[in-house]
Biopython code that builds the backbone (N, CA, C, O; Angstrom):
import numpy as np
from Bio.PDB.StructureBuilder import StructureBuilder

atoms = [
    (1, "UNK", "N", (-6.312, -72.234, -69.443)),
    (1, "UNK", "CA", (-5.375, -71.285, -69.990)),
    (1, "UNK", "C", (-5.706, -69.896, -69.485)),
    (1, "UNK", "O", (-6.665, -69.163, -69.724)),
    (2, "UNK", "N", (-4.780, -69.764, -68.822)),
    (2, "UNK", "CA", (-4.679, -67.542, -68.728)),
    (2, "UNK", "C", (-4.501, -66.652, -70.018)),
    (2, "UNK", "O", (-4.230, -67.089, -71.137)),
    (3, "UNK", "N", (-4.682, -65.434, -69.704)),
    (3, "UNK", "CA", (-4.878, -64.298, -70.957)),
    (3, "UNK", "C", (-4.274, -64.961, -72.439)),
    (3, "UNK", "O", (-3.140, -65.349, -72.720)),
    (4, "UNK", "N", (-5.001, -64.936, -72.909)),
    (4, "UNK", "CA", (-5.124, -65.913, -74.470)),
    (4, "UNK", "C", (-4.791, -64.403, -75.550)),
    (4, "UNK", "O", (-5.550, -63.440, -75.657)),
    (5, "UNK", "N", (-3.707, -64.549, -76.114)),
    (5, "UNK", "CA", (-3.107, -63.528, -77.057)),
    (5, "UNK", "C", (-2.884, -64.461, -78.569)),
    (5, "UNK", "O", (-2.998, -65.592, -79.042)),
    (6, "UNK", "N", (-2.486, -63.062, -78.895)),
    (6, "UNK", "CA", (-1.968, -64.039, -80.460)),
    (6, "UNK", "C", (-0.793, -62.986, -81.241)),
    (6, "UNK", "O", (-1.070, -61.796, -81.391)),
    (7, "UNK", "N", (0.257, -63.437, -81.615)),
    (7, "UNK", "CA", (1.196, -62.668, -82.325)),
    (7, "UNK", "C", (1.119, -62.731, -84.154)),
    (7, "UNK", "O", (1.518, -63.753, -84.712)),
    (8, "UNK", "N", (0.807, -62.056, -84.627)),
    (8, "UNK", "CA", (0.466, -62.248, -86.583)),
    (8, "UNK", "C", (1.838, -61.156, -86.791)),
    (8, "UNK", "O", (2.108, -60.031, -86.370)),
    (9, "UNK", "N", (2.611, -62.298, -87.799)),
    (9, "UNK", "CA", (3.049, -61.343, -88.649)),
    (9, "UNK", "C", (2.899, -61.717, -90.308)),
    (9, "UNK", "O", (2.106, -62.640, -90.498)),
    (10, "UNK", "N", (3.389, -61.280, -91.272)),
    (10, "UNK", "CA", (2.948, -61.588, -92.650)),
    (10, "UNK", "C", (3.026, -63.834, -92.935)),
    (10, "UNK", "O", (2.322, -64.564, -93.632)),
    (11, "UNK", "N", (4.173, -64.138, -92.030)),
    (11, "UNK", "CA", (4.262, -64.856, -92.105)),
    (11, "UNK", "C", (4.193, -66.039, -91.122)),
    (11, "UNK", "O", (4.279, -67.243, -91.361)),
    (12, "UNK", "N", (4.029, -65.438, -90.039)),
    (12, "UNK", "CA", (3.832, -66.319, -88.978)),
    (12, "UNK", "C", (2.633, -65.902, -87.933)),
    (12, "UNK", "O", (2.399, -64.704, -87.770)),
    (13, "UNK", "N", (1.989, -66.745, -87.335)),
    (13, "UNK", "CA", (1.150, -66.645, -86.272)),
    (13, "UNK", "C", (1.776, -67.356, -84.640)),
    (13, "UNK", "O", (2.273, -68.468, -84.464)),
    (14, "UNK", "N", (1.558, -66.398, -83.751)),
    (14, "UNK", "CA", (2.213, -67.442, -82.024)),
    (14, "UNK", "C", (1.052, -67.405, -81.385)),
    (14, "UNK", "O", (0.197, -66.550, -81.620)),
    (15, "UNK", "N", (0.922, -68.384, -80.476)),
    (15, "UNK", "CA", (-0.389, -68.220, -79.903)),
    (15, "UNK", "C", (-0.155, -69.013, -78.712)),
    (15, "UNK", "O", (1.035, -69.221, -78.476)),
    (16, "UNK", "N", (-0.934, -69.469, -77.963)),
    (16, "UNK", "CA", (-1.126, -70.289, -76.354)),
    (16, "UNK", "C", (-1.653, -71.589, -77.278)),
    (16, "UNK", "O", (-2.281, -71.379, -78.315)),
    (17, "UNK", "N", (-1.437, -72.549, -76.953)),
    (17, "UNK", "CA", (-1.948, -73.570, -76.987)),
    (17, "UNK", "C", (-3.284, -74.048, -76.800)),
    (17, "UNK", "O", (-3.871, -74.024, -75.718)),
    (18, "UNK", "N", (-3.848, -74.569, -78.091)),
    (18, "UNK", "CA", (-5.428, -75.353, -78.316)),
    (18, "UNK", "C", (-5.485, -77.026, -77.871)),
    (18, "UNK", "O", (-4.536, -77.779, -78.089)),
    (19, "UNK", "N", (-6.518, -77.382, -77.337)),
    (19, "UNK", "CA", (-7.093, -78.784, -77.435)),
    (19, "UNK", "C", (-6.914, -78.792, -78.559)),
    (19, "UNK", "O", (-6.003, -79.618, -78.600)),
    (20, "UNK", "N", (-7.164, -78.354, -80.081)),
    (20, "UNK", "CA", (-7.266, -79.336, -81.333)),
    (20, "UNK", "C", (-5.881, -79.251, -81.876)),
    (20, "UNK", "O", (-5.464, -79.956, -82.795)),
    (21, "UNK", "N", (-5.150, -78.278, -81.200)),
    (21, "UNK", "CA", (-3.608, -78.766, -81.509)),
    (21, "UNK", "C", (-2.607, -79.707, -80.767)),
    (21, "UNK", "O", (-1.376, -79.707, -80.789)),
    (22, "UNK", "N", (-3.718, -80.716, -79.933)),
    (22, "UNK", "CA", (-3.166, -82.178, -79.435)),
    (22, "UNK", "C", (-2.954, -83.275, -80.609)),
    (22, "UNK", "O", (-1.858, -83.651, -81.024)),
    (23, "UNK", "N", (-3.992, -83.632, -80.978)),
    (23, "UNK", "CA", (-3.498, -84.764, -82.160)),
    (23, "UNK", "C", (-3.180, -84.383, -83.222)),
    (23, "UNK", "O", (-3.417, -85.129, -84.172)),
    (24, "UNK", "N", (-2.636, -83.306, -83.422)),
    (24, "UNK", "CA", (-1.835, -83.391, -84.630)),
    (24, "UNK", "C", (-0.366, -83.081, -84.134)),
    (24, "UNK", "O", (0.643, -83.316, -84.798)),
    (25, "UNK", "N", (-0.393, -82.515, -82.860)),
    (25, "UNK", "CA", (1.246, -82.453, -82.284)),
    (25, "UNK", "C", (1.680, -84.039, -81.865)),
    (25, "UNK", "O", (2.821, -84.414, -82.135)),
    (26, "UNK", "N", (0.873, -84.814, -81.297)),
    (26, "UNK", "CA", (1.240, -86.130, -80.840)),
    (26, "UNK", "C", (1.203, -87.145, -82.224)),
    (26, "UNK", "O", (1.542, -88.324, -82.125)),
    (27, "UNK", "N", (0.824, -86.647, -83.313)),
    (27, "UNK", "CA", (1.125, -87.285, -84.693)),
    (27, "UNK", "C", (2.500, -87.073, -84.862)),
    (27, "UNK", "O", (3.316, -87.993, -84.925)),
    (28, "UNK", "N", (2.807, -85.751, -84.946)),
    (28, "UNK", "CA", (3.916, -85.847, -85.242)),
    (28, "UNK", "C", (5.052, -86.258, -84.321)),
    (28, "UNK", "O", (6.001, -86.877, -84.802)),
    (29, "UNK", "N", (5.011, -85.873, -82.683)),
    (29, "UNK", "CA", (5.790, -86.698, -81.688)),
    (29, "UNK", "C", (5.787, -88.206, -81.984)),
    (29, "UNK", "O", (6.750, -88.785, -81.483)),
    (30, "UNK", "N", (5.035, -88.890, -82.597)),
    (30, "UNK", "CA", (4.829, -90.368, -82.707)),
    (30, "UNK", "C", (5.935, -90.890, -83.831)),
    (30, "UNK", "O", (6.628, -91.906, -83.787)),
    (31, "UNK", "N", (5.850, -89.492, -85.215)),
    (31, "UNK", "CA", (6.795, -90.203, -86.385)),
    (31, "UNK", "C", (7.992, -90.718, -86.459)),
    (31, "UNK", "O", (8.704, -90.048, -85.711)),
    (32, "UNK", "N", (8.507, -91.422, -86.882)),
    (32, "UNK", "CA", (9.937, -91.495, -86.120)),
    (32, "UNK", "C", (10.595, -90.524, -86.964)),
    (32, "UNK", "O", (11.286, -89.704, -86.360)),
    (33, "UNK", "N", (10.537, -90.422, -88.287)),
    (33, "UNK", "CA", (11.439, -89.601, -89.105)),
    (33, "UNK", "C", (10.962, -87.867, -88.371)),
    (33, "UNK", "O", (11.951, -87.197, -88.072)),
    (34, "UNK", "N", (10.298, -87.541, -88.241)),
    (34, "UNK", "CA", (10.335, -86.482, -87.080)),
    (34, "UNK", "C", (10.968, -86.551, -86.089)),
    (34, "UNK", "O", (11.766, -85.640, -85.869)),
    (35, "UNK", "N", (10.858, -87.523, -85.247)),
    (35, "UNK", "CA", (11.605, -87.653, -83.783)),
    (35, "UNK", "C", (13.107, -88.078, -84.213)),
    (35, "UNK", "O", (13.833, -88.138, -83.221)),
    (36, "UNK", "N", (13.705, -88.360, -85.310)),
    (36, "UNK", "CA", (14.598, -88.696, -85.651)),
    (36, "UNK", "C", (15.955, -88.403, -84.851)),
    (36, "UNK", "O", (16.736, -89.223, -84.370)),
    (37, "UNK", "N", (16.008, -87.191, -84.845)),
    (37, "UNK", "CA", (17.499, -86.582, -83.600)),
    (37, "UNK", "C", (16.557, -86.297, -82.348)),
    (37, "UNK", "O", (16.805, -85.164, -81.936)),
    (38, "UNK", "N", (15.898, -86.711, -81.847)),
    (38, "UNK", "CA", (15.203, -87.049, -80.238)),
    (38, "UNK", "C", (15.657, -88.328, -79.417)),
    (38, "UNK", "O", (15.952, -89.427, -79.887)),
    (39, "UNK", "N", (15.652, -88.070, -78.525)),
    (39, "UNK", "CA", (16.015, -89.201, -77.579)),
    (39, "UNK", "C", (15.258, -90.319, -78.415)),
    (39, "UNK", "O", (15.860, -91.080, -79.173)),
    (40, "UNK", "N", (13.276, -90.367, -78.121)),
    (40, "UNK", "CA", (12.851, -91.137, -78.396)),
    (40, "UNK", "C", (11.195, -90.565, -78.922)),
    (40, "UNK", "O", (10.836, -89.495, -78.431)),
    (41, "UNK", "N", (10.437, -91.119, -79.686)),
    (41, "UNK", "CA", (9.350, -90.642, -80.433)),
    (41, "UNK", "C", (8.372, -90.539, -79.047)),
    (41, "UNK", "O", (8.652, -91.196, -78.045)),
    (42, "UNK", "N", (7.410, -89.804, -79.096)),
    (42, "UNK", "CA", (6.334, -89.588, -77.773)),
    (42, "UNK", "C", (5.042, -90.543, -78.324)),
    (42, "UNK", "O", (4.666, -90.630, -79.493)),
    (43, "UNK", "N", (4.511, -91.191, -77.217)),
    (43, "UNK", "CA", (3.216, -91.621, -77.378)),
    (43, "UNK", "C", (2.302, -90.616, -76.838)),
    (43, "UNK", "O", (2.798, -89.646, -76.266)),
    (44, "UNK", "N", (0.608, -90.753, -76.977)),
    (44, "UNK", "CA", (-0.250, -89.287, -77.037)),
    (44, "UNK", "C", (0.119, -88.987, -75.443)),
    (44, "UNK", "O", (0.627, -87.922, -75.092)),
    (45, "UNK", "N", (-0.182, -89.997, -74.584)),
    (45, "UNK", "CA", (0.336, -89.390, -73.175)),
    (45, "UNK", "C", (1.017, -88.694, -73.081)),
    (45, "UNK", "O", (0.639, -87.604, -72.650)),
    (46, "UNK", "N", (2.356, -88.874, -73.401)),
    (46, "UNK", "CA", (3.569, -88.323, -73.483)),
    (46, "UNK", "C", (3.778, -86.759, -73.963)),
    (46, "UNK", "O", (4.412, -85.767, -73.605)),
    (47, "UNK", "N", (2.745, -87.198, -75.115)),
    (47, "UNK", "CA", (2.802, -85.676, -76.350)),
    (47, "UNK", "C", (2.138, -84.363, -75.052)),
    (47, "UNK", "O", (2.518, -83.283, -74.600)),
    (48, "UNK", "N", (0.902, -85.350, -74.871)),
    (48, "UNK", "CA", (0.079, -84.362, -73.981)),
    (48, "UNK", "C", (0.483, -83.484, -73.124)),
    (48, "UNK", "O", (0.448, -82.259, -73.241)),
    (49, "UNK", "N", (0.980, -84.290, -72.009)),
    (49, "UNK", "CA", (2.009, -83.917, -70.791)),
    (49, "UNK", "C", (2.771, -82.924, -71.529)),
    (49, "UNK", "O", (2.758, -81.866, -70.900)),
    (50, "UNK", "N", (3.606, -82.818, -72.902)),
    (50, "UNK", "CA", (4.277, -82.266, -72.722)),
    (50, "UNK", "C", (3.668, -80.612, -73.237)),
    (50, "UNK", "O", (4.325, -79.573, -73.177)),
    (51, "UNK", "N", (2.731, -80.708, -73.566)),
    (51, "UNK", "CA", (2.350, -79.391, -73.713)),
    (51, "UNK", "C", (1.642, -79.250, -72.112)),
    (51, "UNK", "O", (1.659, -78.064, -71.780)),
    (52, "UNK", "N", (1.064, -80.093, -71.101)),
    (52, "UNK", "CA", (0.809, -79.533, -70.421)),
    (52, "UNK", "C", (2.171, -78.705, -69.885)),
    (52, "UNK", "O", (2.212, -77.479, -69.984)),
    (53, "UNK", "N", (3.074, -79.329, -69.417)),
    (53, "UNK", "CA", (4.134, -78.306, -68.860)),
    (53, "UNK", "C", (4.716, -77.189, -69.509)),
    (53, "UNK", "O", (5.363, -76.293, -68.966)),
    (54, "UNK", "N", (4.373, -77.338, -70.998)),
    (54, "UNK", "CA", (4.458, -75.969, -71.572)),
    (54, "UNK", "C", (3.729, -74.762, -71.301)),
    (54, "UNK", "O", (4.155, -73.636, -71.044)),
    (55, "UNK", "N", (2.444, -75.235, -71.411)),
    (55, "UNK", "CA", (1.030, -74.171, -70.415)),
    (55, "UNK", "C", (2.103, -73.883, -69.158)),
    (55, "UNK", "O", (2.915, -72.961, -69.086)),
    (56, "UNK", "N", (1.861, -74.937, -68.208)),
    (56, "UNK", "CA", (2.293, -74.679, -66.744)),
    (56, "UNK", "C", (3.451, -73.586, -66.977)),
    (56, "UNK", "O", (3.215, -72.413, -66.687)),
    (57, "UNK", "N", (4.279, -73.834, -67.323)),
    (57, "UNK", "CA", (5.553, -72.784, -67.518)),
    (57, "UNK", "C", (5.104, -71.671, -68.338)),
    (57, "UNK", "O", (6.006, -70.834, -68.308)),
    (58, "UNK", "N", (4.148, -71.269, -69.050)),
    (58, "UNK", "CA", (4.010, -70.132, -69.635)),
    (58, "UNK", "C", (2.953, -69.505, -68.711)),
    (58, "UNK", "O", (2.831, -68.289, -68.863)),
    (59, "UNK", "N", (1.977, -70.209, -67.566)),
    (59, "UNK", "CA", (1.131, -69.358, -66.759)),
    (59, "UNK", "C", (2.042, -69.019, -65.505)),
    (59, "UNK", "O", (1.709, -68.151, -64.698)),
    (60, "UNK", "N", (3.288, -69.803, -65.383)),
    (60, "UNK", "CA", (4.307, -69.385, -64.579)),
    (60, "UNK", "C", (5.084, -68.069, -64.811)),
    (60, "UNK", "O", (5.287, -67.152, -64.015)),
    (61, "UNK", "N", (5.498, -68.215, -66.207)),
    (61, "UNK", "CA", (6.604, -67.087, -66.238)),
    (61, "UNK", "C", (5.904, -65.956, -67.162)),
    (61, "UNK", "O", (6.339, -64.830, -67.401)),
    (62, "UNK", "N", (4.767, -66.523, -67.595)),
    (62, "UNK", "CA", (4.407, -65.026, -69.106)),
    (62, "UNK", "C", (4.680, -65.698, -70.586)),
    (62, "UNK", "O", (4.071, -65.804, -71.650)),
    (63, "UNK", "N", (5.561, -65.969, -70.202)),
    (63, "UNK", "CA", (6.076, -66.718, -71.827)),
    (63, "UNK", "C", (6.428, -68.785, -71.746)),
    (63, "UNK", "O", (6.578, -69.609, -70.844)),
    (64, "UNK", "N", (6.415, -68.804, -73.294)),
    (64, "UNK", "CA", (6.866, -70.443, -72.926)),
    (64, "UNK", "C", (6.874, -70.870, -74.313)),
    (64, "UNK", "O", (6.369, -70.003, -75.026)),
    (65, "UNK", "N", (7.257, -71.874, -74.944)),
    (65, "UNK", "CA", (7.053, -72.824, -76.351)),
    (65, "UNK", "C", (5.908, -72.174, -77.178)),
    (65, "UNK", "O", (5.561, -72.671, -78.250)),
]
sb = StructureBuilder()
sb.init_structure("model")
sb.init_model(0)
sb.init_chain("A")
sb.init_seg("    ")
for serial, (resi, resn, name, xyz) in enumerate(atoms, 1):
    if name == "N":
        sb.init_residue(resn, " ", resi, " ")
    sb.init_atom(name, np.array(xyz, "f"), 0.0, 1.0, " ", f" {name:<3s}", serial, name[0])
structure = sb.get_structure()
């Protein structure tokens, strides 16, 4: 990960993406009642990848997910 920031406001926090926020994002990609209006639920591969291309596109453009 490049320059690691963080946005706080009273009610929310934004940040770059953690390793320990893999298995609990691919928990919930897995639920179905979560994935419910999704094509289809993610397995951890799947979950993974997809934050990698979230990184990739945010060390691309500055911003991202």
């Amino acid at each position: 990960m490049s320059d690691y920031w963080e946005i706080h406001t009273e009610r929310l926090l934004m940040r770059r993406w953690r390793d320990s926020d893999r298995a609990p994002f691919a928990a919930l990609n897995a639920d179905p009642e979560v994935m419910r209006y999704f094509p289809a639920a993610l397995d951890r591969g799947e979950s993974d990848r997809l934050i990698d291309r979230i990184e990739e596109r945010f060390d691309q453009q500055g911003f991202g997910l």
